[in-house]
N, C-alpha and C positions, 0 to 999 in steps of 0.2 A: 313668536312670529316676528317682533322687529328684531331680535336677536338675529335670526334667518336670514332677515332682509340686509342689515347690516353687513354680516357674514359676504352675502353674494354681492355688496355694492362692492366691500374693501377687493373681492377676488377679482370683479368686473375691472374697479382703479388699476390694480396689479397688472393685469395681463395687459390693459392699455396703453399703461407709461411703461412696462417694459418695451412694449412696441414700437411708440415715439423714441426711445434711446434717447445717446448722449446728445446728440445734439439739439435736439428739442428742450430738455432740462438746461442747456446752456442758455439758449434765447428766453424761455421764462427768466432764468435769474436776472440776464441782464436787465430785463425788462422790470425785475422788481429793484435791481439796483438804483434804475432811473426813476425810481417814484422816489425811494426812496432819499435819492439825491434833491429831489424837488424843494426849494427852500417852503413854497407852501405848505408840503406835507409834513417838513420838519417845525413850521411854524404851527402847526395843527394837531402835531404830536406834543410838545411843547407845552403848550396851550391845556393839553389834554390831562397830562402829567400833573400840571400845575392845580389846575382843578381836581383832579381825585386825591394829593394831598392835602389840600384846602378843605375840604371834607372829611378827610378819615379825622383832620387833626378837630375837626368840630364835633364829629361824631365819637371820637375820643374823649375828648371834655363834657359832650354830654354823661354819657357810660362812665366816666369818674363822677361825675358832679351826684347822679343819682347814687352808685354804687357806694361810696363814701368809703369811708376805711373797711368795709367787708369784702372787699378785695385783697387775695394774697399780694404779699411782697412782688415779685416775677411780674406779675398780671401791671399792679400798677408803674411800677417802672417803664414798662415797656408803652403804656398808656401818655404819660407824661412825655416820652422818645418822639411820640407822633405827632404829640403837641406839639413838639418844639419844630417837629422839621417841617410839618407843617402851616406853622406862622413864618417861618423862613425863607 
């Protein structure tokens, strides 16, 4: 059933923004250009960025500290990588 639903939402979107055409697709972009020019938004993205690597690099060190050397080679490398760019 939400397979279905899905199915007839995408066919619904489809047939609509082909309707709306190029020009309509043009004033959207512009209009996400302008957020995204917004120095708050870019302060906010930023911001964002900055905290989800402040975490991965903690939730990293956790995940090493317990796992200990039972971790393959590959695995903790890449662990360590997060730490680092994380405290960064």
């Amino acid at each position: 059933m939400r397979k279905l639903t899905f199915i007839a939402g995408v066919a619904v979107g489809y047939v609509l923004g082909a309707r709306a055409g190029r020009e309509r697709y043009e004033q959207l972009r512009e209009a996400a250009d302008r957020v995204r020019a917004n120095p708050a938004v870019r302060n906010a993205v930023d911001s964002a960025a900055l905290s989800g690597r402040q975490a991965a690099a903690r939730a990293a060190g956790v995940v090493a500290d317990r796992a200990g050397d039972r971790l393959p080679g590959p695995v903790a490398q890449r662990l360590r990588s997060v730490e680092r760019r994380g405290a960064s």
